[in-house]
N, CA and C of each residue as an Amber inpcrd file, in Angstrom:
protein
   579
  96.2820000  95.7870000  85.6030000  97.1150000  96.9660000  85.6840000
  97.8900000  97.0900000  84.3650000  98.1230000  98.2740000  83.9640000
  98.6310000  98.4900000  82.2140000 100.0030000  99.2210000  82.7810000
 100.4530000  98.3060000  82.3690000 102.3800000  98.5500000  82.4930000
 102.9680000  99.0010000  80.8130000 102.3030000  98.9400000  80.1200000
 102.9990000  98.9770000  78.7780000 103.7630000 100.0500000  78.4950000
 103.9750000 101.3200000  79.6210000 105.1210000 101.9660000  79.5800000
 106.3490000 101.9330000  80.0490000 106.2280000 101.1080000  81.0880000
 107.4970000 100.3150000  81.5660000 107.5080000  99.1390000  81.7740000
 106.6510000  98.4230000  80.1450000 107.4840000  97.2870000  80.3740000
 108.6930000  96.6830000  81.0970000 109.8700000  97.6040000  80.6300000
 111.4930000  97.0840000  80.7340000 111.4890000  97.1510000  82.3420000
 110.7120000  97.5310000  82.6370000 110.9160000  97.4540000  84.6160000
 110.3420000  96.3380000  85.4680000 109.7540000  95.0540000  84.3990000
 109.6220000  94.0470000  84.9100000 110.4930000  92.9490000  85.3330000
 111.2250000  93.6430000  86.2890000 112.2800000  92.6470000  86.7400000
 112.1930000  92.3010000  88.3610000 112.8110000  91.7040000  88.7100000
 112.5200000  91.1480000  90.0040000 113.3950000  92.2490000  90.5410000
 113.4990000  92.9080000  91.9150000 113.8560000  93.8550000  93.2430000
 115.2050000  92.9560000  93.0840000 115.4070000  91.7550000  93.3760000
 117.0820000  91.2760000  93.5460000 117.4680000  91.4270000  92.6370000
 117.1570000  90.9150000  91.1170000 117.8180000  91.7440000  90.0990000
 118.5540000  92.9100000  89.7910000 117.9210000  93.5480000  90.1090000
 117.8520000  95.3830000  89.6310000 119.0300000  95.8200000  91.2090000
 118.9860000  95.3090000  91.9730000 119.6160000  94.9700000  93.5550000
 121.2040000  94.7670000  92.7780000 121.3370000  93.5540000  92.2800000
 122.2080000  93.2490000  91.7050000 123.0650000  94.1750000  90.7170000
 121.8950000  94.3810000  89.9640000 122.6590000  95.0800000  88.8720000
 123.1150000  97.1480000  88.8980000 121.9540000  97.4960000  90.2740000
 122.8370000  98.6230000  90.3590000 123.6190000  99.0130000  91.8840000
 123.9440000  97.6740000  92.4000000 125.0620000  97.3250000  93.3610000
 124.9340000  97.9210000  94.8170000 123.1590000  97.6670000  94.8300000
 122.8240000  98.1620000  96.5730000 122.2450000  97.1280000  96.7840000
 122.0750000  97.1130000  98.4840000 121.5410000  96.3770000  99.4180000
 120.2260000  96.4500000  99.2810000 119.2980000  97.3700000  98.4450000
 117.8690000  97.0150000  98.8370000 116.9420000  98.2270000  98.0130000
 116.3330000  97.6620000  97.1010000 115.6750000  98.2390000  96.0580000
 113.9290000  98.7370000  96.7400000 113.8870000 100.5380000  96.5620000
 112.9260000 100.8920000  96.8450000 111.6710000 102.0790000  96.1150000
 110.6510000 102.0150000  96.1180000 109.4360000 102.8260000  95.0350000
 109.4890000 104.0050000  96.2230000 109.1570000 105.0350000  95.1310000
 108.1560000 106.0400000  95.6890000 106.9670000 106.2990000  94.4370000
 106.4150000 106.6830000  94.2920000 105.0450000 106.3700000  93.7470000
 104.5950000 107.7750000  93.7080000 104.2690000 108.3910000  92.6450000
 103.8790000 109.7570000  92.3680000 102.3250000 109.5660000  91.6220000
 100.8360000 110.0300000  92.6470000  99.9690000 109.9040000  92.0720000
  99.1350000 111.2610000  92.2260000  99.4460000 111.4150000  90.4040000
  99.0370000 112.6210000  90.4800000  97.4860000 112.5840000  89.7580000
  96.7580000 113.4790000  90.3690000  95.5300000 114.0420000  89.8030000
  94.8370000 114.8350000  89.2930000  93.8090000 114.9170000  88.8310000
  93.1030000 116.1520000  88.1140000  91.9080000 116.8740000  88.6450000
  92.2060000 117.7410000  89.7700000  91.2430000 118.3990000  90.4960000
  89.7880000 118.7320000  89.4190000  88.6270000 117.8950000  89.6530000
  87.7630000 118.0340000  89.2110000  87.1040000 119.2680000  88.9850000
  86.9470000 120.5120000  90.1320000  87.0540000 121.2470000  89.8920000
  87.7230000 122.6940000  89.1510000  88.7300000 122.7790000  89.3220000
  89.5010000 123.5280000  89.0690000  91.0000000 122.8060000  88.2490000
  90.5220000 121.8120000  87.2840000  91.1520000 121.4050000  86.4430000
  92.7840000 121.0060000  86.9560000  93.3170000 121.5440000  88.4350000
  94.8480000 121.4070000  88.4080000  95.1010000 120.2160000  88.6610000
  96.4210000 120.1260000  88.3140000  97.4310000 118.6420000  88.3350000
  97.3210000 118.6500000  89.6130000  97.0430000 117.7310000  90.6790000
  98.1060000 117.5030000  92.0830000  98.4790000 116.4000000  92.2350000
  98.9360000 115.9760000  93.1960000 100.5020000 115.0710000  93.3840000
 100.1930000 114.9950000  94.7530000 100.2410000 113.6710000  95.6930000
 100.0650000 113.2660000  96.9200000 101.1160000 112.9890000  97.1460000
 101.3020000 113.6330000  98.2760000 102.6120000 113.8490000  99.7750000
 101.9900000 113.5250000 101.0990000 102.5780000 112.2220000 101.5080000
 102.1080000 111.3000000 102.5180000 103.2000000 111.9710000 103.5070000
 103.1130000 112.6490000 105.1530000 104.0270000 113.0100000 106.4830000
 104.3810000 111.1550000 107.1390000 105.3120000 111.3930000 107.0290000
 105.7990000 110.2790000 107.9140000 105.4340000 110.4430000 109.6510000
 105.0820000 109.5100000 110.2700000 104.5010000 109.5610000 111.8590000
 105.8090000 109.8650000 112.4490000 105.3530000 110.9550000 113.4000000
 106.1990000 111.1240000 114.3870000 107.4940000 110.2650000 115.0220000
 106.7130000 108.7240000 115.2530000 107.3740000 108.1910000 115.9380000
 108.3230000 107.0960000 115.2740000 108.0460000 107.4570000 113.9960000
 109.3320000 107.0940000 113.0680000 110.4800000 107.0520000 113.1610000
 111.2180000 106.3800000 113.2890000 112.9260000 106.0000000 113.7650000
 113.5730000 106.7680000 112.5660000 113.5400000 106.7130000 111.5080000
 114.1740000 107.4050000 110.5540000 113.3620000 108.1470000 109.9080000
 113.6260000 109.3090000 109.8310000 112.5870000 110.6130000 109.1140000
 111.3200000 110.9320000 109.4880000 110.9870000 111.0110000 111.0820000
 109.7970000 111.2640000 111.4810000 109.3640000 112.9980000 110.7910000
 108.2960000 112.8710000 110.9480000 107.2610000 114.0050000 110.4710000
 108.0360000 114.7790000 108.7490000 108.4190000 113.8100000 108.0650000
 108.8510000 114.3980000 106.9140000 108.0890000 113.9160000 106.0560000
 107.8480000 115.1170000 104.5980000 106.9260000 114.5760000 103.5940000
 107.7340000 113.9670000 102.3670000 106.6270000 113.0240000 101.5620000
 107.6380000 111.6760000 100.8120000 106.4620000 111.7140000  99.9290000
 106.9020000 111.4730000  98.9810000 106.0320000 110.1010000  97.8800000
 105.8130000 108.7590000  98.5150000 104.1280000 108.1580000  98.6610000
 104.0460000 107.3460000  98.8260000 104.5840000 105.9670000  98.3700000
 105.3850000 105.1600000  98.9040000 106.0850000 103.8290000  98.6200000
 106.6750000 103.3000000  99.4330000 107.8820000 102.6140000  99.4900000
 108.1940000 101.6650000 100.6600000 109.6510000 100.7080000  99.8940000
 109.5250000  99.5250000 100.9140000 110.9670000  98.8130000 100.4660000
 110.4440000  97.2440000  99.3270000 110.9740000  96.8610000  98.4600000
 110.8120000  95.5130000  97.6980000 110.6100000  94.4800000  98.9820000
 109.4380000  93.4800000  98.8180000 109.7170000  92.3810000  99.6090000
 109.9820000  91.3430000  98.5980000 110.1900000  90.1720000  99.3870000
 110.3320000  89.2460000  98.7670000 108.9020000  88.6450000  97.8710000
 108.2710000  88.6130000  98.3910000 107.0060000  88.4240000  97.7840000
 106.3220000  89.3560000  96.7050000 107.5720000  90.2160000  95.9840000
 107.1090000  90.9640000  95.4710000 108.1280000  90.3170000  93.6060000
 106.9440000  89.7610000  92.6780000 107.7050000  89.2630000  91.4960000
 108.4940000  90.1900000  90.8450000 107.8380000  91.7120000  90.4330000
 108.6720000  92.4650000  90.0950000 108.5460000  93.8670000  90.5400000
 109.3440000  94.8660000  90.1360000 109.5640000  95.8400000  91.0720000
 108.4340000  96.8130000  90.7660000 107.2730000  96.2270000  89.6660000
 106.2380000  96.7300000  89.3440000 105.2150000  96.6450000  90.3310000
 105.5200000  94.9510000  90.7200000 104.4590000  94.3930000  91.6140000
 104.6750000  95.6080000  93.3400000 105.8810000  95.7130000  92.8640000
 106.3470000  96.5070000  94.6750000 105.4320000  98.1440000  94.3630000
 105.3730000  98.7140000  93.5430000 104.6830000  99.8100000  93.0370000
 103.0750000  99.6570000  93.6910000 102.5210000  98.5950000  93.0710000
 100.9980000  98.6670000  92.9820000 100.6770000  98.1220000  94.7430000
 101.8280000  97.3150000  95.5240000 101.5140000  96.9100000  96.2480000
 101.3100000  97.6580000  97.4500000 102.7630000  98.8420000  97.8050000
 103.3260000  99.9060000  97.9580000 102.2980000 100.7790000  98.3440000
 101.3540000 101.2320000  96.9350000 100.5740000 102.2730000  96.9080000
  98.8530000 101.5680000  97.5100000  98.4590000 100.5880000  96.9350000
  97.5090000  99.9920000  98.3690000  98.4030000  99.6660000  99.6480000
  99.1840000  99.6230000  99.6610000  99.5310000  99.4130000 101.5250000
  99.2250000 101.1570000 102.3580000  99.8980000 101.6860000 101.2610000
  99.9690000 103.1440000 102.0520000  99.0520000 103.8700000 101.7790000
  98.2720000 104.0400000 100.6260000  96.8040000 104.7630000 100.5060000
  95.3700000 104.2860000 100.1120000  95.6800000 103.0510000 100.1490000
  94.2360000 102.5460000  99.7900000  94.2600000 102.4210000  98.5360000
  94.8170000 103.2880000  97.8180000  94.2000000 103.2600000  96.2820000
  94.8630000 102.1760000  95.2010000  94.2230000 101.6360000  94.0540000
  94.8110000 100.4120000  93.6930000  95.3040000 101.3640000  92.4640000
  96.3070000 100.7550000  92.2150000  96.8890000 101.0340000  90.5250000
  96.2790000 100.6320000  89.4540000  95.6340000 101.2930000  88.8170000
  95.1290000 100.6100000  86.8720000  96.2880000 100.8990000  86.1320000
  97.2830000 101.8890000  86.4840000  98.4120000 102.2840000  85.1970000
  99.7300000 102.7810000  85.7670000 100.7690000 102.3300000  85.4050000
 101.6950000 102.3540000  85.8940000 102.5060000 103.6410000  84.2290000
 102.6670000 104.3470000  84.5110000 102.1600000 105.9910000  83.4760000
 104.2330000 105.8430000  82.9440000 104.7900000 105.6990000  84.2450000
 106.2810000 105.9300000  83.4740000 107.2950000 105.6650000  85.0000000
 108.2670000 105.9690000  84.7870000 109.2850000 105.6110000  85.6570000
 110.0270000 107.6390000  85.5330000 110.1160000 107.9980000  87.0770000
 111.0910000 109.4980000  86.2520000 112.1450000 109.1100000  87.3980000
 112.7370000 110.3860000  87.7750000 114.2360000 110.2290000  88.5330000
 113.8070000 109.0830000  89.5400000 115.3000000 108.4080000  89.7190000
 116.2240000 107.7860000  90.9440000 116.5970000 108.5350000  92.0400000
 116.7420000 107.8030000  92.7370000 117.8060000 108.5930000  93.9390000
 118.6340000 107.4990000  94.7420000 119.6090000 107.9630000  95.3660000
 120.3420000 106.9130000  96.0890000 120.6010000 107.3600000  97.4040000
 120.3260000 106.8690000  98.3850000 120.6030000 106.6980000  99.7720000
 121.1190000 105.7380000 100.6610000 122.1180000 106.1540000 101.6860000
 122.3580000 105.2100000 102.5520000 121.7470000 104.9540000 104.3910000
 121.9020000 103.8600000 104.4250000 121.0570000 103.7080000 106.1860000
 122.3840000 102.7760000 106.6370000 121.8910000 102.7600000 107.7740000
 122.2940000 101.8990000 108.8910000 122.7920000 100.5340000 107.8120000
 121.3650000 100.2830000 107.1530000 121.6860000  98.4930000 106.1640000
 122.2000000  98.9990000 105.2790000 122.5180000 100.0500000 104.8680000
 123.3090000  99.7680000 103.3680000 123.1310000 100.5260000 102.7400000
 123.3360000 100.7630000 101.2370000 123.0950000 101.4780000 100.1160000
 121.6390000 101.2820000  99.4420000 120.8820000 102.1760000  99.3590000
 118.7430000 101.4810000  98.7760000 119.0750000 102.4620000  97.3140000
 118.2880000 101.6510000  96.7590000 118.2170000 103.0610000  95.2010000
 116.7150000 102.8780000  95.1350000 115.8730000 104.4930000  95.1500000
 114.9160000 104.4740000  95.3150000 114.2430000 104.8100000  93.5730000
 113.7060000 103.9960000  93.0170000 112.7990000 104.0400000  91.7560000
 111.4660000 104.9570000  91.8710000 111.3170000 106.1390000  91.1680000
 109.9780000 106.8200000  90.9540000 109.4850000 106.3370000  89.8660000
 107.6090000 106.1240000  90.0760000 107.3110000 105.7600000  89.2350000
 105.8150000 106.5070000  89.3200000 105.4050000 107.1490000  88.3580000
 103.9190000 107.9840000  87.5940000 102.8900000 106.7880000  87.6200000
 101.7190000 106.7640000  88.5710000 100.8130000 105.9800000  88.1080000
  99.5140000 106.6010000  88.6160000  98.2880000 106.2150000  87.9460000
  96.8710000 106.4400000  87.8340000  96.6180000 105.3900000  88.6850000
  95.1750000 105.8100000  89.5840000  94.8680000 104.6900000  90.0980000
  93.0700000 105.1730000  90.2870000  92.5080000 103.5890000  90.9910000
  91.1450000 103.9550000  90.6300000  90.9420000 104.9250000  92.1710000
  89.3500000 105.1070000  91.6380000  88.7480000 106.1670000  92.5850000
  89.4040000 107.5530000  92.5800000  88.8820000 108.4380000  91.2100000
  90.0760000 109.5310000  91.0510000  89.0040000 110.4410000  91.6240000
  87.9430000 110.4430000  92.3010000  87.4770000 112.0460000  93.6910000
  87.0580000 110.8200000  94.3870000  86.6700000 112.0680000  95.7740000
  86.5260000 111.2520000  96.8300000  84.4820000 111.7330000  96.8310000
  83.2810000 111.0400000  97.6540000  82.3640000 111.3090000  97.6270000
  81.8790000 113.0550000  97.3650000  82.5410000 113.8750000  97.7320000
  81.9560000 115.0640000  97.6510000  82.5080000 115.4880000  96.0490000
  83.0360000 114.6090000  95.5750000  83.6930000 115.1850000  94.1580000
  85.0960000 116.2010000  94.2730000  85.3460000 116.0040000  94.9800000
  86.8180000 116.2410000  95.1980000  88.2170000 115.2290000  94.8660000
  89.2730000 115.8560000  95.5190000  90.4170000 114.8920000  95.3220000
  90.2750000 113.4460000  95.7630000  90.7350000 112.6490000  95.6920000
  90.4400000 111.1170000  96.7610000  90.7280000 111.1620000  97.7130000
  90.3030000 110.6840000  98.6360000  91.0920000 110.5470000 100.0270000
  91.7970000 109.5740000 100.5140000  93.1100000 109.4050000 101.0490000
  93.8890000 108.3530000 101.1400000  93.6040000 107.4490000 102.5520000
  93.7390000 106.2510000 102.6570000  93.4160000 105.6810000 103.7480000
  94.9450000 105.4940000 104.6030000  95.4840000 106.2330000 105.3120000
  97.0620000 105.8620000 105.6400000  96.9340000 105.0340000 106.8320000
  97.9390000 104.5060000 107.1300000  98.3970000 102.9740000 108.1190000
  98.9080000 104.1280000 109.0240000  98.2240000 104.7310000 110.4020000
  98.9770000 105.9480000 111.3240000 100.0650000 105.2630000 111.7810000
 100.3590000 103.9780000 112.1640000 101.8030000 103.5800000 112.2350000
 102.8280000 104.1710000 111.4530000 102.3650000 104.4290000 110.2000000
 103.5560000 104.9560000 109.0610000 103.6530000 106.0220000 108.7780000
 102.0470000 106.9310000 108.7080000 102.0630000 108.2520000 107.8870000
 100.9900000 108.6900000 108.9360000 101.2800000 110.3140000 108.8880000
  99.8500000 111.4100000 110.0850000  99.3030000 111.8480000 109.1970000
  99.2980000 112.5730000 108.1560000  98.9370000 113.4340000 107.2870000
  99.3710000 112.8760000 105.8880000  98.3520000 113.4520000 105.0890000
  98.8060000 113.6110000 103.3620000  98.3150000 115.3460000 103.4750000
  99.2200000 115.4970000 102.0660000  99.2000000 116.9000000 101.2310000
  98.8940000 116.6830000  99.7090000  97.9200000 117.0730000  99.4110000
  97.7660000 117.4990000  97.9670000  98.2570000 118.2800000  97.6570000
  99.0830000 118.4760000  96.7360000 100.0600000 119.3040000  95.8410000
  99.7750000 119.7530000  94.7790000 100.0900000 121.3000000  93.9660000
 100.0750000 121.6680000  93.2470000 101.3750000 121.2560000  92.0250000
 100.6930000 120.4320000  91.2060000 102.0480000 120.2340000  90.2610000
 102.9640000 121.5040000  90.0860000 102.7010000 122.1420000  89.7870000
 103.0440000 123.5220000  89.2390000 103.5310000 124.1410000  90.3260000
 103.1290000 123.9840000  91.4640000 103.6710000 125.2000000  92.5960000
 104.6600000 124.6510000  93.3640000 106.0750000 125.5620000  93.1840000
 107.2410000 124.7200000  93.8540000 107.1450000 125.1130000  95.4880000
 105.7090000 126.8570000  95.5210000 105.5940000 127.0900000  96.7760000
 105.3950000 125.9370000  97.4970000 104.4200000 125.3870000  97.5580000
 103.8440000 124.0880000  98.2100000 104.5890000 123.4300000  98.6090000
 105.4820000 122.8530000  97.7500000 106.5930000 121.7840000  97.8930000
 107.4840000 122.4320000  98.6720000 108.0470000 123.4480000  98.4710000
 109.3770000 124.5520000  99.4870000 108.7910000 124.3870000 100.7800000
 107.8010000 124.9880000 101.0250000 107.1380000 124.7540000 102.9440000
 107.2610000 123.6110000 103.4310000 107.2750000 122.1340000 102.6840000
 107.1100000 121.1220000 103.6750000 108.5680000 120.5120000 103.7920000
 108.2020000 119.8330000 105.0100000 109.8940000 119.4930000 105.5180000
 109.7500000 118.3000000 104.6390000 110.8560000 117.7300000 103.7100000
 111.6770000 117.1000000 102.9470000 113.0590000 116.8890000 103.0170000
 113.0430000 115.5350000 102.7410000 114.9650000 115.2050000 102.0180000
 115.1980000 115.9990000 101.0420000 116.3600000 116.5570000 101.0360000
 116.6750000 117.0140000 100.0890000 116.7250000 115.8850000  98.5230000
 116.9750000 114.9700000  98.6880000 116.6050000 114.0400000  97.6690000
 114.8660000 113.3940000  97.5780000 114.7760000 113.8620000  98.3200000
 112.8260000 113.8880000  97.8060000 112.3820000 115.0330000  97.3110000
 113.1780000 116.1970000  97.6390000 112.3040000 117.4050000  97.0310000
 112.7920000 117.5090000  95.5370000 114.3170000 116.7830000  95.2300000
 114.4390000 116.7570000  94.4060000 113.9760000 115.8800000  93.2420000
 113.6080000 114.7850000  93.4030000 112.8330000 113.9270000  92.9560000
 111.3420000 113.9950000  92.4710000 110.9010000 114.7930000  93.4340000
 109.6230000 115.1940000  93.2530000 109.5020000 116.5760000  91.9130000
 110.7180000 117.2540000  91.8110000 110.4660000 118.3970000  90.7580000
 111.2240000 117.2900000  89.6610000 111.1920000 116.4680000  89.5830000
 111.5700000 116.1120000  88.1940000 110.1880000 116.1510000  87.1120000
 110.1840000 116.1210000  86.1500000 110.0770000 115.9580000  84.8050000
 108.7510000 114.2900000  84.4370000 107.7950000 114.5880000  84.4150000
 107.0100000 113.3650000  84.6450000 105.9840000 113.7350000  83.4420000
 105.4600000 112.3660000  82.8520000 104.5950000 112.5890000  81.2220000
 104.3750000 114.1690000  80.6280000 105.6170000 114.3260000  80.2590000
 105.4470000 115.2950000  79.5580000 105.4990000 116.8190000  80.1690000
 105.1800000 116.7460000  81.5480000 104.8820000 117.8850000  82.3160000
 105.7330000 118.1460000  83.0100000 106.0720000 119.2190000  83.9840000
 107.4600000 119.3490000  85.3470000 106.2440000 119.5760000  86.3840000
 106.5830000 118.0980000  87.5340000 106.0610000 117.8480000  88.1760000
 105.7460000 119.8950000  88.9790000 106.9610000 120.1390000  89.2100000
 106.8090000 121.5310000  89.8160000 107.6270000 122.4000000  89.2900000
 107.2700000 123.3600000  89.1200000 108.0470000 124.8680000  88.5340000
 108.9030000 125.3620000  89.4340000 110.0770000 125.5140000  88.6320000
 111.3220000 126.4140000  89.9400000 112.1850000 125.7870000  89.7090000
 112.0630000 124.2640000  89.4400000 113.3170000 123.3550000  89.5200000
 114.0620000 122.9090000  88.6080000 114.8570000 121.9860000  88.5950000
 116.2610000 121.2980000  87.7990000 114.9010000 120.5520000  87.1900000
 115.2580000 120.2780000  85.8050000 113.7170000 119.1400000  85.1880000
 114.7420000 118.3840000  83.9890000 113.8640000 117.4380000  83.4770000
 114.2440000 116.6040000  82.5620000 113.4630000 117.0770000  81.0790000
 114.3810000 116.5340000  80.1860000 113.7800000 117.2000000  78.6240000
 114.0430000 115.7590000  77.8650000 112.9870000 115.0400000  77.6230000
 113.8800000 113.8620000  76.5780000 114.4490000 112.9130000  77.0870000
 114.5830000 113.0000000  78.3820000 115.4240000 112.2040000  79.0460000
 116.8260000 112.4070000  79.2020000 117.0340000 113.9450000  79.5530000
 117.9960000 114.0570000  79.6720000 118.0350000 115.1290000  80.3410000
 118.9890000 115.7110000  81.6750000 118.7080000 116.0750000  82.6970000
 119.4940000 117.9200000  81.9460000 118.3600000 118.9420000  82.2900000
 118.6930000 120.0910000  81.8440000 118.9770000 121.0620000  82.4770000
 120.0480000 122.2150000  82.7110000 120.2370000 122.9770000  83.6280000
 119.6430000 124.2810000  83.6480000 118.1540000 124.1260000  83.0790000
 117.4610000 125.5680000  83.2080000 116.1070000 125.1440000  83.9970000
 115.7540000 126.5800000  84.0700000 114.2830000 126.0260000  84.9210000
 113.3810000 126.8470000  83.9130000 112.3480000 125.6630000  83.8450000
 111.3440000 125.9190000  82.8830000 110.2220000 126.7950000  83.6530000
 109.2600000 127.8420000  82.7580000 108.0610000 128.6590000  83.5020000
 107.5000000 129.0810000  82.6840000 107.3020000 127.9680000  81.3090000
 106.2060000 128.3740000  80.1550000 105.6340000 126.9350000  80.4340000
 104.6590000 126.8030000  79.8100000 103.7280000 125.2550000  80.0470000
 102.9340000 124.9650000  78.7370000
């Protein structure tokens, strides 16, 4: 797996725990693709199962919580994204927005991170298809990078929908929204490309 863009994120989950003063360090995982056909960006949105205690039938970036068995919060990324879709990581692309939330346990700060992974169509030459754990997830959505329509219809946290229009290699994950320039958070919305 080629981390050489975030190196600096090879740190252990208690670390990073430590150092930005929550109870429990967590990925969401943005894997976006290149519709073979029709050339567009999309972006997989995993529905949480119904019978989910916290946030049933809501759509997320695939990821999850740091275990212990996880060396660094890279390893929680690649592990994360085979637990929940099958697909393995070759590239871990960049790190874009944070978010912070609280539960029942505590304060979590959730890390986004851009990665490629193998098997980019599925047999008919299409998008891939994800293998989800129905304990966790009912549905995925392929997403239009570009279309904030897509993203507006599905039920979301408001800190996932926001997360999800951030600013990722170079591109805005979706049009309409608050985005990043440089690394630095801008108060216009971009709609040239």
């Amino acid at each position: 797996m080629d981390i050489s863009n975030v190196k600096n994120r090879a740190l252990s989950p208690a670390t990073l725990s430590k150092q930005y003063g929550v109870e429990r360090m967590v990925v969401g995982v943005a894997i976006i693709v290149e519709e073979p056909t029709s050339r567009i960006k999309k972006m997989l949105l995993v529905q949480r199962s119904a019978e989910e205690k916290m946030l049933p039938n809501m759509f997320e970036l695939p990821g999850g919580k740091a275990e212990h068995e996880d060396t660094t919060i890279l390893d929680t990324v690649a592990r994360e994204t085979l637990e929940e879709t099958g697909f393995v990581v070759t590239r871990i692309v960049e790190e874009f927005s944070h978010f912070d939330y609280t539960t029942s346990r505590g304060l979590y700060r959730q890390l986004n991170f851009v990665v490629e992974v193998e098997g980019s169509a599925s047999q008919s030459g299409g998008l891939p298809i994800p293998t989800l754990n129905p304990e966790e997830h009912q549905a995925y959505r392929w997403v239009a990078v570009k279309d904030s329509d897509s993203l507006g219809s599905l039920p979301m946290t408001p800190g996932m929908k926001e997360g999800c229009s951030k600013r990722s290699e170079g591109y805005w994950l979706l049009d309409g929204c608050l985005g990043w320039l440089f690394g630095k958070c801008v108060l216009q919305i971009k709609t040239e490309y």
